[in-house]
SEDRENNU-11079 format. One line per field, with one value per residue (C-alpha): residue in three letters; x, y, z; residue number from 1. Coordinates in nm, 4 decimals, always signed. Example, Ala and Ser with C-alpha at 12.3 -4.5 7.8 and 13.67 -1.06 7.14 Angstrom:
residuo: ala, ser
u: +1.2300, +1.3670
v: -0.4500, -0.1060
w: +0.7800, +0.7140
num: 1, 2
***
This chain:
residuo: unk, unk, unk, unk, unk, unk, unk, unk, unk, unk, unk, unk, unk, unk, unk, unk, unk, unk, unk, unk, unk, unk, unk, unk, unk, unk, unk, unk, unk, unk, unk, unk, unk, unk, unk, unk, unk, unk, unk, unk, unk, unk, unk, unk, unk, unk, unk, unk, unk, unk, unk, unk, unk, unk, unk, unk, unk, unk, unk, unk, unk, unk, unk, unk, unk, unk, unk, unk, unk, unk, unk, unk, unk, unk, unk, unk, unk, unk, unk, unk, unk, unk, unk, unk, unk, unk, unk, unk, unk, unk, unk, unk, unk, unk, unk, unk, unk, unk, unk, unk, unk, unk, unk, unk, unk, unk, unk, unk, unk, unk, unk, unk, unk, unk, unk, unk, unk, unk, unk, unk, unk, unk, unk, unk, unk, unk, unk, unk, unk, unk, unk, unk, unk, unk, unk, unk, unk, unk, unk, unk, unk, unk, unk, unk, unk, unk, unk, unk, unk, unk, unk, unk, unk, unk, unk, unk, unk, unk, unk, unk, unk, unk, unk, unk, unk, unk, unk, unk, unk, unk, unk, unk, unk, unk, unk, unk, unk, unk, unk, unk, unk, unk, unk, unk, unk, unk, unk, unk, unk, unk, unk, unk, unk, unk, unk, unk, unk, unk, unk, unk, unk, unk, unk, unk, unk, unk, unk, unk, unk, unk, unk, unk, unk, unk, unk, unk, unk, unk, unk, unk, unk, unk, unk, unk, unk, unk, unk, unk, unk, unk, unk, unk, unk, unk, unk, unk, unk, unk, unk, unk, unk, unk, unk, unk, unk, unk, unk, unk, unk, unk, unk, unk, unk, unk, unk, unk, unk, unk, unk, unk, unk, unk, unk, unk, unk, unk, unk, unk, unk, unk, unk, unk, unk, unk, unk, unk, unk, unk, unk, unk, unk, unk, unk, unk, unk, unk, unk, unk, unk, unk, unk, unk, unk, unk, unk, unk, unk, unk, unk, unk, unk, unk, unk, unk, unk, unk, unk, unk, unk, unk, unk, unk, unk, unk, unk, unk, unk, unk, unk, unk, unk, unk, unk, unk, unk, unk, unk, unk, unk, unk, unk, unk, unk, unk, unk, unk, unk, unk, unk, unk, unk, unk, unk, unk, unk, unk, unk, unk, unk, unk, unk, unk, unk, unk, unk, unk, unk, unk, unk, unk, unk, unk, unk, unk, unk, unk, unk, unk, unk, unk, unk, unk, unk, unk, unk, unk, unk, unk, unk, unk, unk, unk, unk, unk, unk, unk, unk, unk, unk, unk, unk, unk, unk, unk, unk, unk, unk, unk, unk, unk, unk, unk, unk, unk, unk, unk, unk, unk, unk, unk, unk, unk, unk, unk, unk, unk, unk, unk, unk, unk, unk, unk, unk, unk, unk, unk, unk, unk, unk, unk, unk, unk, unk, unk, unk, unk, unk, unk, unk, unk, unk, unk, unk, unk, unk, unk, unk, unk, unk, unk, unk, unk, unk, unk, unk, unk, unk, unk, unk, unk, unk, unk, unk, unk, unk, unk, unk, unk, unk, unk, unk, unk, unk, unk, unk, unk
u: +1.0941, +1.4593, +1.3912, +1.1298, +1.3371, +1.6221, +1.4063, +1.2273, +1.5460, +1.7048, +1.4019, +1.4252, +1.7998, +1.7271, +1.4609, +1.6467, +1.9268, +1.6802, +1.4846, +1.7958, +1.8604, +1.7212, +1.3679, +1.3471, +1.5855, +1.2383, +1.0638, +0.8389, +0.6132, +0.7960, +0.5639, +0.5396, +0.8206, +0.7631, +0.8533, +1.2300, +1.0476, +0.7279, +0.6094, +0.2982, +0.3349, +0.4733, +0.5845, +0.4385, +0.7079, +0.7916, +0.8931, +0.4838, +0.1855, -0.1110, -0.2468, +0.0138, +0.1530, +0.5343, +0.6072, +0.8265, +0.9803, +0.8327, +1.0179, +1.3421, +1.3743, +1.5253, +1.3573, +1.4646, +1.3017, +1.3634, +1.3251, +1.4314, +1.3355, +1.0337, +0.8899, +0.9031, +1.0441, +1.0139, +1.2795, +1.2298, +1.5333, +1.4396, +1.7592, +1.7258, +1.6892, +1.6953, +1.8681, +1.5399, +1.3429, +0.9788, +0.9220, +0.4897, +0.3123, +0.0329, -0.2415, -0.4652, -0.4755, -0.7017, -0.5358, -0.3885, -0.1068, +0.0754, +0.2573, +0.2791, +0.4168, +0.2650, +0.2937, +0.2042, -0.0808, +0.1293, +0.4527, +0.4405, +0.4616, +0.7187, +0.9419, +0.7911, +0.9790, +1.2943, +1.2341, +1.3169, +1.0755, +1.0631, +0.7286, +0.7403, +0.4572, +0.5642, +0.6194, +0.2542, -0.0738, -0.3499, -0.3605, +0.0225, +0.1329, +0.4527, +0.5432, +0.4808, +0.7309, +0.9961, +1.0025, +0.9564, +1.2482, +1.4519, +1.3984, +1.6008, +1.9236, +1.8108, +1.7687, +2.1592, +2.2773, +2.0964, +2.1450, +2.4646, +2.2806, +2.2378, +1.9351, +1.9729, +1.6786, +1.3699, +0.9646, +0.7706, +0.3586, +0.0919, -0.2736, -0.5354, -0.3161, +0.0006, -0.0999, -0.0898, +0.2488, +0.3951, +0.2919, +0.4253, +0.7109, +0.8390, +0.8081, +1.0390, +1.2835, +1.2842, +1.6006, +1.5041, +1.2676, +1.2341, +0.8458, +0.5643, +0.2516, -0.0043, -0.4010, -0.7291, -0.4777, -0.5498, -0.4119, -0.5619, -0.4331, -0.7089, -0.9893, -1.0480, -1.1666, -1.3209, -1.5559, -1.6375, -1.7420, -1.9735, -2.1485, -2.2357, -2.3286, -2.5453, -2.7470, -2.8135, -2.9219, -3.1638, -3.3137, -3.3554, -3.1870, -2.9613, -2.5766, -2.2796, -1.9277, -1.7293, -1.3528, -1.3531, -1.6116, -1.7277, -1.6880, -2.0451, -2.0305, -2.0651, -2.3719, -2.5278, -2.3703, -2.6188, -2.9218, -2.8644, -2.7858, -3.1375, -3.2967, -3.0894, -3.1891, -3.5569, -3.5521, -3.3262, -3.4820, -3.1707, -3.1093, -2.7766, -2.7169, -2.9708, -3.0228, -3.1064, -3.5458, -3.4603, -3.6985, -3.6829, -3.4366, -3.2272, -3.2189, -3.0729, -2.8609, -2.7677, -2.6848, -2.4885, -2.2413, -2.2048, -2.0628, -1.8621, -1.7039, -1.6234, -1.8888, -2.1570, -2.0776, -2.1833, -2.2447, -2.3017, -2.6387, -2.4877, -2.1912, -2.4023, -2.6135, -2.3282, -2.1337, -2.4973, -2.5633, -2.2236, -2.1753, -1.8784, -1.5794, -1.5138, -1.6492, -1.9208, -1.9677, -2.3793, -2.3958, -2.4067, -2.0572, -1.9808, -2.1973, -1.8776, -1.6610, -1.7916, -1.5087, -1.6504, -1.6475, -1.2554, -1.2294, -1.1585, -0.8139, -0.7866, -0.6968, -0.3129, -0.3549, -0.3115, -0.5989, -0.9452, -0.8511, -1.1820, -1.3638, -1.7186, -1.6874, -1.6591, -1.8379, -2.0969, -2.3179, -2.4732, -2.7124, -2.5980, -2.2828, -2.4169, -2.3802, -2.7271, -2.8292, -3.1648, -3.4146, -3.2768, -2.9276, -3.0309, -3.2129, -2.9232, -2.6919, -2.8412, -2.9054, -2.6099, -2.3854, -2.0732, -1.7062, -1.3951, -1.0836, -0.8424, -0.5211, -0.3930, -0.1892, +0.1427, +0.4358, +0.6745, +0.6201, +0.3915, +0.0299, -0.1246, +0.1720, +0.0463, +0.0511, +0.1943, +0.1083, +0.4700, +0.6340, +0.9560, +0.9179, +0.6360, +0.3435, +0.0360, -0.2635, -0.5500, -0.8960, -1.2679, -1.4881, -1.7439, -1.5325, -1.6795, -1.4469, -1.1757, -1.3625, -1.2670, -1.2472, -0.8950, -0.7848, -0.8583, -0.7751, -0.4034, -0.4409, -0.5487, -0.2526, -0.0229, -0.1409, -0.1123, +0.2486, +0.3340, +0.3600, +0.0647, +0.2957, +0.3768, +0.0838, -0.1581, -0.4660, -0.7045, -1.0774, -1.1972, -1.5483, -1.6201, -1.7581, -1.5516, -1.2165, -0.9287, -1.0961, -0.8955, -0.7949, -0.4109, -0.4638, -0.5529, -0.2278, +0.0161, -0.0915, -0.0323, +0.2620, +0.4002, +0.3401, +0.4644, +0.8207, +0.8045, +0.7253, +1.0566, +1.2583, +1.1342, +0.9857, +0.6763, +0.4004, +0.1473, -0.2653, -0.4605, -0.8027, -0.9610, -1.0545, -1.0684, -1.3045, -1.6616, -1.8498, -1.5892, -1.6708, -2.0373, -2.0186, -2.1583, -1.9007, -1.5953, -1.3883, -1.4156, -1.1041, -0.8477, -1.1110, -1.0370, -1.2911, -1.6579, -1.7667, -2.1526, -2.1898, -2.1140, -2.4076, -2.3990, -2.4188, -2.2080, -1.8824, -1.8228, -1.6999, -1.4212, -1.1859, -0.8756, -0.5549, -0.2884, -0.5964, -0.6893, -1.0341, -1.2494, -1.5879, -1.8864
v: -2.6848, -2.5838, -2.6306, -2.4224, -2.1617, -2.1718, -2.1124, -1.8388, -1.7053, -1.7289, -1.5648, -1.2619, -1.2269, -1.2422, -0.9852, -0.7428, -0.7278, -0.7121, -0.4468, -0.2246, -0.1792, +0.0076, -0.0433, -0.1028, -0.4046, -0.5816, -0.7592, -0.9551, -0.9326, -1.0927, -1.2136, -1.0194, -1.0977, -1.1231, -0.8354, -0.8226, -0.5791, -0.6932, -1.0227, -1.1382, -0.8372, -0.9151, -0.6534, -0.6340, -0.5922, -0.2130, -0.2579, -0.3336, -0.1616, -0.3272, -0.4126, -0.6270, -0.3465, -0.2812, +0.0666, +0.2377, +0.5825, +0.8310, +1.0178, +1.1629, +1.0195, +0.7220, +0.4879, +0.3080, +0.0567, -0.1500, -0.2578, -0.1027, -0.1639, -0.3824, -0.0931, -0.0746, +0.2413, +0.3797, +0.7089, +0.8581, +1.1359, +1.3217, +1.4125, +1.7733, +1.7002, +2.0793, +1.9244, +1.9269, +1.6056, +1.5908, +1.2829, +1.1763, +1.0165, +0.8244, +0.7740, +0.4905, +0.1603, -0.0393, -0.3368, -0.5605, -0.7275, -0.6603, -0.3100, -0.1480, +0.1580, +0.3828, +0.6926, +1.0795, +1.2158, +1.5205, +1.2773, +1.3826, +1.7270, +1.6747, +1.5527, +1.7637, +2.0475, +1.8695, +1.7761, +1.3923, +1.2252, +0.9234, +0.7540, +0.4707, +0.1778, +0.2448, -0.1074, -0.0813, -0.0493, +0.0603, +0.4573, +0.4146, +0.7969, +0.7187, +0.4250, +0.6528, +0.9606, +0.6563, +0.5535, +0.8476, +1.0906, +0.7369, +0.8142, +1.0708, +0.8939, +0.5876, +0.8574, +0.9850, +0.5748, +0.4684, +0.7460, +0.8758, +1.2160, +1.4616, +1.6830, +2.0253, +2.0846, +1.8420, +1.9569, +1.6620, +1.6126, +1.3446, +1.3300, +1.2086, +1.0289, +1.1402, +1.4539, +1.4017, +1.2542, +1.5322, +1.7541, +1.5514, +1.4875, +1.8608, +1.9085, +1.5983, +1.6702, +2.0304, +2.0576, +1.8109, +1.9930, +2.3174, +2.2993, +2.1281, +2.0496, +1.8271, +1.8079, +1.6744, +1.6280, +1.4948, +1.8020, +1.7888, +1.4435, +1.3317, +1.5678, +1.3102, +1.0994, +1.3609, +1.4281, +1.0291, +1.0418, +1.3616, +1.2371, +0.9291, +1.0417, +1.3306, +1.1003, +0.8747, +1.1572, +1.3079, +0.9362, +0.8708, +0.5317, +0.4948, +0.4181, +0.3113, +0.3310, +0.0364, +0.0958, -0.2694, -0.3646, -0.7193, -0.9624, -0.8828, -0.5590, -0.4865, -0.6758, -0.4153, -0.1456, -0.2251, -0.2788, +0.0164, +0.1979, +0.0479, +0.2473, +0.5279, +0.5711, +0.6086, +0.8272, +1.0823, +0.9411, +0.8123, +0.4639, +0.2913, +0.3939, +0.5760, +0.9795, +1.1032, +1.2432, +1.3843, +1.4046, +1.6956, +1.5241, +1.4701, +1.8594, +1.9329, +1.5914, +1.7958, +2.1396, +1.9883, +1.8640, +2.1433, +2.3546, +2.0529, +2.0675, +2.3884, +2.5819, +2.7073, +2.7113, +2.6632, +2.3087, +2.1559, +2.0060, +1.8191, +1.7035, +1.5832, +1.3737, +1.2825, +1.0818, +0.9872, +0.8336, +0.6467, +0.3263, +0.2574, +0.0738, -0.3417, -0.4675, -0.2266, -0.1643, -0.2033, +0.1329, +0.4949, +0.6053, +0.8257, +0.4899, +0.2346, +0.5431, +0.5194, +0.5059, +0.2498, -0.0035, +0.0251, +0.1436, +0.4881, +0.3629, +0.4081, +0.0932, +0.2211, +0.4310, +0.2824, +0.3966, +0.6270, +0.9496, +1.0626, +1.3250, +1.5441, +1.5988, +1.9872, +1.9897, +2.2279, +2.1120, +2.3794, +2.4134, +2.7378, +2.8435, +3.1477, +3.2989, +3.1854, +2.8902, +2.7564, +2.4881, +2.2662, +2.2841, +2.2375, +1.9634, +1.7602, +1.8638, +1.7500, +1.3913, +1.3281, +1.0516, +1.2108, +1.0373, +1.1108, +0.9983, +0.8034, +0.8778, +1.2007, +1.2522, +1.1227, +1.3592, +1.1418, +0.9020, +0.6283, +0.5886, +0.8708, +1.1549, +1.5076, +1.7793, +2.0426, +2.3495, +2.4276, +2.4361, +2.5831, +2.6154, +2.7074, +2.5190, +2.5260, +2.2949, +2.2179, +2.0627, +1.9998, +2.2056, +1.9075, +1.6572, +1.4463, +1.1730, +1.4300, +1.7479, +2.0960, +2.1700, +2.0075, +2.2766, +2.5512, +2.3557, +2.3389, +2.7064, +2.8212, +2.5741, +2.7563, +3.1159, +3.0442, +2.9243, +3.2522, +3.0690, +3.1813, +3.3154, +2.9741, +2.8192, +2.9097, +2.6846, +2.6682, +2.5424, +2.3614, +2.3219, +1.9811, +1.7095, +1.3822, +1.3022, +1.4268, +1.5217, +1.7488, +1.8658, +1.8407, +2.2038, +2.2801, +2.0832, +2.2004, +2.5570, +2.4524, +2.3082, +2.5646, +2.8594, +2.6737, +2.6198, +2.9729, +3.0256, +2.8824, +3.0327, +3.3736, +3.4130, +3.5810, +3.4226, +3.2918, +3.4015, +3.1715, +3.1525, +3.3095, +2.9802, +3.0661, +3.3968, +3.2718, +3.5461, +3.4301, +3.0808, +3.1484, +3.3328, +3.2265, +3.2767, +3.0928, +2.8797, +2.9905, +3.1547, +2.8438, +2.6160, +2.4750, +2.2445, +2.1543, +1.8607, +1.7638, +1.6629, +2.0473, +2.2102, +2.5713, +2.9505, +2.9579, +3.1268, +3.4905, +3.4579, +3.7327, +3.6597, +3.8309, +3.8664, +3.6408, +3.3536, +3.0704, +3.0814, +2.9337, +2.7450, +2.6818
w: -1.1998, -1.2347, -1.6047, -1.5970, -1.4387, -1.6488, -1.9470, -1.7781, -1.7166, -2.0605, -2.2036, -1.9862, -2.0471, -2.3870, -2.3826, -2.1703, -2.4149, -2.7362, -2.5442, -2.4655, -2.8423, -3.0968, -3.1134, -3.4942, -3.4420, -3.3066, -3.5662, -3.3417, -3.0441, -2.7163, -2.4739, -2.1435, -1.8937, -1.5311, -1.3553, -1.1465, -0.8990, -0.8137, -0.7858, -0.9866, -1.2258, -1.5759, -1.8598, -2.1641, -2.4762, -2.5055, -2.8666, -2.9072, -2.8953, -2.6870, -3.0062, -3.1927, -3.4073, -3.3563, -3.1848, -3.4783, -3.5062, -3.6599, -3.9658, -3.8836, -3.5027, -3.3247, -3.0618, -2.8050, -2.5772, -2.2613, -1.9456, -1.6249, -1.2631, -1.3362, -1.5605, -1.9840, -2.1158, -2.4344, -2.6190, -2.8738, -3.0485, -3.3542, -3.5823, -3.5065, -3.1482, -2.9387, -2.6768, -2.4628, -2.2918, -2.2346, -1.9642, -2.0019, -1.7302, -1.8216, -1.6263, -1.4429, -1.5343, -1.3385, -1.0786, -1.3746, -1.2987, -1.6374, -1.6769, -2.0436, -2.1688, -2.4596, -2.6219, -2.5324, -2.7086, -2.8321, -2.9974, -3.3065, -3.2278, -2.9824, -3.2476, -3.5313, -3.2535, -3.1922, -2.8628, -2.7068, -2.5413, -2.2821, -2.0837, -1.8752, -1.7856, -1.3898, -1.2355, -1.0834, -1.1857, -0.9523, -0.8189, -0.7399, -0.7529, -0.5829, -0.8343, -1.1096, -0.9655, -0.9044, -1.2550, -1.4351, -1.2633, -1.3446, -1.7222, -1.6735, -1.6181, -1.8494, -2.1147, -2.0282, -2.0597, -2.3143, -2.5642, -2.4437, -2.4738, -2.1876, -2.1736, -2.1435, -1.9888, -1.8643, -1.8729, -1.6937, -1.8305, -1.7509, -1.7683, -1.4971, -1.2232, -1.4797, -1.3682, -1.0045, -1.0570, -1.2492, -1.0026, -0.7068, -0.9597, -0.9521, -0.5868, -0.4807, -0.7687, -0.8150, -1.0041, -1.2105, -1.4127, -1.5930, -1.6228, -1.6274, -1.8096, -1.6265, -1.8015, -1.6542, -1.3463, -0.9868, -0.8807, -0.5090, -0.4259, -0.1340, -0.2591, -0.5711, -0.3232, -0.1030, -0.4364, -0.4866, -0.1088, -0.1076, -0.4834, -0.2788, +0.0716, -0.0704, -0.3210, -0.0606, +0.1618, -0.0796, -0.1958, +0.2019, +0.1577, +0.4520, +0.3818, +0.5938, +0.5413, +0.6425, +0.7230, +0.6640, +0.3772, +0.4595, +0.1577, +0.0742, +0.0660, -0.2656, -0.3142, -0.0167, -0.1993, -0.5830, -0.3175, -0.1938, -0.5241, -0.6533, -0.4349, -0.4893, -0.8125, -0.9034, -0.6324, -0.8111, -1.1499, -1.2806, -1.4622, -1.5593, -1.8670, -1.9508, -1.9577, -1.6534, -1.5918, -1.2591, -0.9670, -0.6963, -0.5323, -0.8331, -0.9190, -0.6020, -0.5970, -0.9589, -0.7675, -0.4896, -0.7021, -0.9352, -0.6579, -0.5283, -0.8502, -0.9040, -0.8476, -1.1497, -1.5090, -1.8484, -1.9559, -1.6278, -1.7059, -2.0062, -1.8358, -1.5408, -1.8021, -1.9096, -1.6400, -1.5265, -1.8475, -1.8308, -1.6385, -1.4223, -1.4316, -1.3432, -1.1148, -1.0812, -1.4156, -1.4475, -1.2155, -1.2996, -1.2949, -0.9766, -0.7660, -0.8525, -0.7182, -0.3790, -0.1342, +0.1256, -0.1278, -0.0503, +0.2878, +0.1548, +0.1101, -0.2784, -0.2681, -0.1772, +0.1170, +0.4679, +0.5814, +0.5131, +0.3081, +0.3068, +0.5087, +0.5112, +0.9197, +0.8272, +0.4814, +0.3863, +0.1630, -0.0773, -0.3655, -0.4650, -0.3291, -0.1540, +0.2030, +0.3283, +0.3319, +0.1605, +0.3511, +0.1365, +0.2279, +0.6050, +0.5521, +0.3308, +0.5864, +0.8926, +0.7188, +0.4972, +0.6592, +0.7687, +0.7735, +0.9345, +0.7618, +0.9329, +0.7124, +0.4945, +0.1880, +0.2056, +0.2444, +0.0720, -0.1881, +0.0015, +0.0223, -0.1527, -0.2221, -0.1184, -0.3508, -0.1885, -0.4030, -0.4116, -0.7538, -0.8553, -1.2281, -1.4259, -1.4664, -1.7288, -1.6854, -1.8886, -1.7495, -1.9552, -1.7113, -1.7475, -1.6103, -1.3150, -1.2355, -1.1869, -1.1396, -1.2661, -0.8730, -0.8821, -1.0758, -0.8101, -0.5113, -0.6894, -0.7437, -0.4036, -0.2499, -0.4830, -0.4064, +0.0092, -0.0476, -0.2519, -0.6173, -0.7828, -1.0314, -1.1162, -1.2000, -1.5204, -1.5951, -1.8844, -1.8891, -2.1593, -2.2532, -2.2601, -2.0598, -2.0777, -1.8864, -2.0754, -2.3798, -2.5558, -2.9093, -3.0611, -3.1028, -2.7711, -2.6249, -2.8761, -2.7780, -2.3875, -2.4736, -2.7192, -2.4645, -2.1553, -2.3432, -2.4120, -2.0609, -1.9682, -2.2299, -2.1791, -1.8315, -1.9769, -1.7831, -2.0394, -2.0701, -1.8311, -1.6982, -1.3628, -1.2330, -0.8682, -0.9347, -0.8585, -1.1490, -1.4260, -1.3897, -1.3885, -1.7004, -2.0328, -2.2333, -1.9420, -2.1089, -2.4532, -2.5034, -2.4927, -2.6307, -2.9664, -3.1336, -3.1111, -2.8932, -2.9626, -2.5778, -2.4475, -2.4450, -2.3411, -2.4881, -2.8206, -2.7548, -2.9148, -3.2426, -3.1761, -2.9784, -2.8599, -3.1176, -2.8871, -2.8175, -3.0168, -3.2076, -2.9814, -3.0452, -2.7994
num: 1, 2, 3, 4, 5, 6, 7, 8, 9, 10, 11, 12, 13, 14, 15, 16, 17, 18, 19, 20, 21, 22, 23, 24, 25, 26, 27, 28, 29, 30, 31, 32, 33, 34, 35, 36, 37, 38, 39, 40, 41, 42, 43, 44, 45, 46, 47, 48, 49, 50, 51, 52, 53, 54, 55, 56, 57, 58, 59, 60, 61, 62, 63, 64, 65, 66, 67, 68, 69, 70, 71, 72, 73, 74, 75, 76, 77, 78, 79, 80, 81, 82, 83, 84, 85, 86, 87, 88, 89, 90, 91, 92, 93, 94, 95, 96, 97, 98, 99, 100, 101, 102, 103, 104, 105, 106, 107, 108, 109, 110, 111, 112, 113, 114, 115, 116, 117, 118, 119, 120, 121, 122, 123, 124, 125, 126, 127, 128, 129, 130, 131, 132, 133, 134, 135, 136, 137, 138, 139, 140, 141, 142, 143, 144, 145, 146, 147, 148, 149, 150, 151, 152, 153, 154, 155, 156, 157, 158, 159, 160, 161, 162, 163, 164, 165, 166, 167, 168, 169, 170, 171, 172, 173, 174, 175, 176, 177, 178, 179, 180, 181, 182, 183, 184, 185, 186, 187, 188, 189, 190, 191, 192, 193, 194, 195, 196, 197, 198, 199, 200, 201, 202, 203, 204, 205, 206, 207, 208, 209, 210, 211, 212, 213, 214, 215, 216, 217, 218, 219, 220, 221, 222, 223, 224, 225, 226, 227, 228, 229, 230, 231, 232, 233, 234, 235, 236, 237, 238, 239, 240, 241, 242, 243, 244, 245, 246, 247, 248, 249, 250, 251, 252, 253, 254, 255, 256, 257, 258, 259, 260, 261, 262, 263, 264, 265, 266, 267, 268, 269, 270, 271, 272, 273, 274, 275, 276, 277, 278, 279, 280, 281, 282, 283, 284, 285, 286, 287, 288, 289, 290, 291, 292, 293, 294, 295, 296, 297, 298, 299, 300, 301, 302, 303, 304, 305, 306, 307, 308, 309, 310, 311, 312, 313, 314, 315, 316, 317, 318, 319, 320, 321, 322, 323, 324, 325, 326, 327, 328, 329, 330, 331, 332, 333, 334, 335, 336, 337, 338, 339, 340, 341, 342, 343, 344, 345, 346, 347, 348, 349, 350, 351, 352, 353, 354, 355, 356, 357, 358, 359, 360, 361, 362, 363, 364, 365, 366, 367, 368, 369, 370, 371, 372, 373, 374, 375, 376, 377, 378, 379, 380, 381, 382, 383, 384, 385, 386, 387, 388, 389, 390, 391, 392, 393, 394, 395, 396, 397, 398, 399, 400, 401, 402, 403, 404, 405, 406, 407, 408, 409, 410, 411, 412, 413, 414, 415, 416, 417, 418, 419, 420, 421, 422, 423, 424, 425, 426, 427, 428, 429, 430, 431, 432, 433, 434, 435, 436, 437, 438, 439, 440, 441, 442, 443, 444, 445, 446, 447, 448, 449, 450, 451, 452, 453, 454, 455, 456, 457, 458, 459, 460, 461, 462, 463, 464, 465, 466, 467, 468, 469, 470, 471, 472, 473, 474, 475, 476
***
């Protein structure tokens, strides 16, 4: 055993001091190295991609790699480096137990504009927000030692759960950062979950198949849960999948969450279809997608929390969105199984981290006004947080018309980027959309004018083919 040990040991001495070099110094693949941090967890090579192929930089730049903390960290300088550092949050991972870093979707164009970049694989996997605003404010400083470099000035970006953590990021470090970019973001914290528990609860409702919610699922609980879920289905006419032929039931099961997530607007139908044509993820994975999200599978926990962060005790369930409430609304909401949660967001950095709605800096967010696993509804939670802690000024979103999760063009994000970081330099508050105005997002034409790109799945009224002078051309 002590052997053993000492050879473990060797190789992760060895790797830490290959990995704290210059990244084209690695010729070969290491083999992940158990994690200093966290036991169980290993790290995969930084100086690799997940596929084999060596992580190289591009023309004109410098990489680094390492290991810091139990988490892999990857730099990248370009020669004509503007002094300025983007840190990139990725998002989930699933529960493996073997951390790897990658590379932000917009790197070339970060170095194509002289700006540094850093990302780290967190020492965690799973929905661990807090993990993720740990390690990547530490890039910070490892950028500082390991370059010798000092940034003038730091923008913080992620997508999905990245986004959550940038925007817990820039609330607990608020002189860290000079902006911020989050897309397709869990901007609400909780609410993502609130939104797995009402898709659930209101199906079930609607298909009269009677549900519980277990603050401690019993070891068979799953199995209950597909039962259950088979009799969901034909009742809404949906099949795993398969495109959705919905019932009665289903059209309203369809309604109900259109104004859960954000209310009415163009492309819904598709992007219901969509995510109801989808299966879900391991270990539910032969199930539509929203029935492996439901949160008594976990205890409403999110698998992190200490407790149940879900709640529908004061939810009103509606099929329109309007002041008076149809027969069907009554009905759903005298039936639908209601849940009280037993634990909040976390103020700190534990649990699930609460996003406050307070930034200091500017902030510009994208989101596909299809998306279902983290709904366009995040988006205006964030913005009605902001506006009742007096930074509305601070926050400008864009809608995107498509349906997927993060599904957005290089043009799209360079433009996000490019006016965000003028944004900072100027102070001239960038064109946004009126996500929280109930008649814009109805509109035909909402989204269209920060959309750049076609995406077969979106189907909805073309887009005007004018468009105004200081806005992208825009496609339905």
């Amino acid at each position: 055993m002590r052997r053993k040990c000492t050879a473990v040991l060797a190789v992760v001495l060895a790797l830490v001091t290959v990995l704290s070099a210059p990244a084209s110094a690695a010729t070969t693949c290491a083999a992940p190295v158990p994690s200093t941090t966290h036991a169980g967890y290993t790290v995969f090579d930084p100086a690799c991609n997940v596929d084999g192929t060596a992580f190289t930089a591009l023309a004109g730049a410098r990489v680094w790699t390492g290991i810091r903390g139990g988490a892999g960290y990857r730099i990248e300088v370009p020669r004509n480096w503007n002094g300025r550092l983007v840190v990139w949050a990725h998002g989930y991972r699933g529960t493996g137990t073997t951390v790897y870093v990658d590379d932000p979707d917009l790197r070339a164009f970060y170095v194509q504009q002289g700006y540094a970049w850093t990302a780290s694989s967190y020492a965690t996997n799973g929905y661990d927000v807090g993990q993720g605003v740990r390690d990547s404010y530490a890039l910070i400083d490892v950028f500082r030692q390991v370059t010798g470099r000092v940034a003038s000035s730091v923008i913080m970006s992620g997508k999905s759960m990245g986004g959550h953590v940038t925007a817990v990021a820039v609330e607990e470090y608020p002189r860290a950062f000079a902006g911020a970019m989050p897309y397709c973001g869990v901007l609400a914290d909780t609410s993502l979950y609130d939104w797995f528990l009402d898709a659930n609860v209101t199906a079930a409702a609607l298909a009269d198949v009677k549900i519980d919610f277990p603050l401690v699922p019993p070891a068979d609980y799953q199995t209950t849960w597909r039962e259950q879920v088979s009799r969901i289905l034909p009742a809404l006419g949906l099949t795993a999948g398969a495109p959705p032929a919905l019932t009665p039931a289903g059209r309203i099961w369809s309604e109900v969450a259109e104004q859960r997530t954000g209310g009415e607007r163009p492309g819904f139908d598709a992007a219901f279809a969509y995510w109801n044509t989808a299966t879900s993820l391991d270990p539910l994975a032969d199930l539509p997608f929203l029935f492996g999200l439901y949160p008594g599978l976990t205890g409403g926990t999110g698998s992190i929390a200490p407790g149940n962060v879900t709640d529908n005790q004061d939810t009103w369930y509606s099929t329109s969105g309007g002041r008076l409430p149809t027969i069907a609304d009554l009905k759903l909401n005298a039936e639908v199984l209601r849940v009280r949660r037993t634990a909040t967001a976390d103020p700190g950095l534990s649990g699930i981290p609460a996003v406050d709605g307070r930034p200091s800096v500017p902030v510009l967010s994208l989101h596909d006004i299809g998306d279902l696993f983290v709904p366009f509804s995040m988006e205006q939670e964030y913005a009605a947080r902001a506006a009742r802690n007096g930074r509305a000024n601070l926050f400008v979103s864009r809608a995107i018309r498509g349906v997927g999760h993060c599904d957005f063009t290089q043009p799209e994000l360079q433009q996000a980027f490019t006016d965000l970081t003028g944004w900072i330099r100027t102070g001239h508050r960038p064109a946004g959309d009126a996500i929280q105005d109930r008649r814009t997002v109805a509109s035909a034409s909402f989204g269209c004018r920060f959309t750049i790109g076609v995406r077969p799945e979106f189907t909805a009224p073309t887009c005007p083919v004018t468009t105004p002078p200081h806005s992208p051309r825009n496609h339905g």
